[in-house]
N, C-alpha and C positions, 0 to 999 in steps of 0.2 A: 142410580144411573138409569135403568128401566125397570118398570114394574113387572109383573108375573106374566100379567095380559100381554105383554109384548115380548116376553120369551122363546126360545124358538122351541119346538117340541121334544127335541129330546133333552131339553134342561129339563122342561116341564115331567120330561120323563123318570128323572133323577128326581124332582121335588115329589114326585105323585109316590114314589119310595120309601123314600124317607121320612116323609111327614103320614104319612098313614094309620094310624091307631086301630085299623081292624083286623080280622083273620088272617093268616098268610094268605089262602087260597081267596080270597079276595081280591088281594094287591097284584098276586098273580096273571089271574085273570083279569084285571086292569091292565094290568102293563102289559100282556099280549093284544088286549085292543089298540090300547094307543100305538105299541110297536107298531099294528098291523095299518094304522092311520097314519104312519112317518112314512111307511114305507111303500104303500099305495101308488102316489101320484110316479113314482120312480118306476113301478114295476108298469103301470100304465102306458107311460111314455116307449119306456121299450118298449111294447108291444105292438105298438102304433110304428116308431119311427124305426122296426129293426130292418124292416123290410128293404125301406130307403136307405138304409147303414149300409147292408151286402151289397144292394146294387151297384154305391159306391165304389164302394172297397175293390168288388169285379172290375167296373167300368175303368180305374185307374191303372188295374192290372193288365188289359187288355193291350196285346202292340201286335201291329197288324203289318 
């Protein structure tokens, strides 16, 4: 259906497990990089857009 290269990253995160043949503390530490590379662009975003979220959420609350 699709190959590896076009997997989404937390597949790739289950293959990078299971297919592993070295140390645990290797794999380990593999898998908390790439965790930390899934979950990046999400933790970014909030941070950028949380500011805009509350204004929101105020703005709608407000009855004058």
């Amino acid at each position: 259906m699709m190959g590896n290269q076009m997997a989404q990253m937390p597949t790739n995160l289950q293959t990078i497990a299971g297919n592993a043949m070295v140390p645990f503390d290797l794999i380990e530490t593999q898998m908390m990089a790439a965790a930390l590379l899934v979950i990046l662009p999400s933790l970014l975003l909030y941070a950028f857009a949380q500011r805009y979220y509350v204004e929101g959420i105020e703005r709608t609350g407000i009855v004058e």
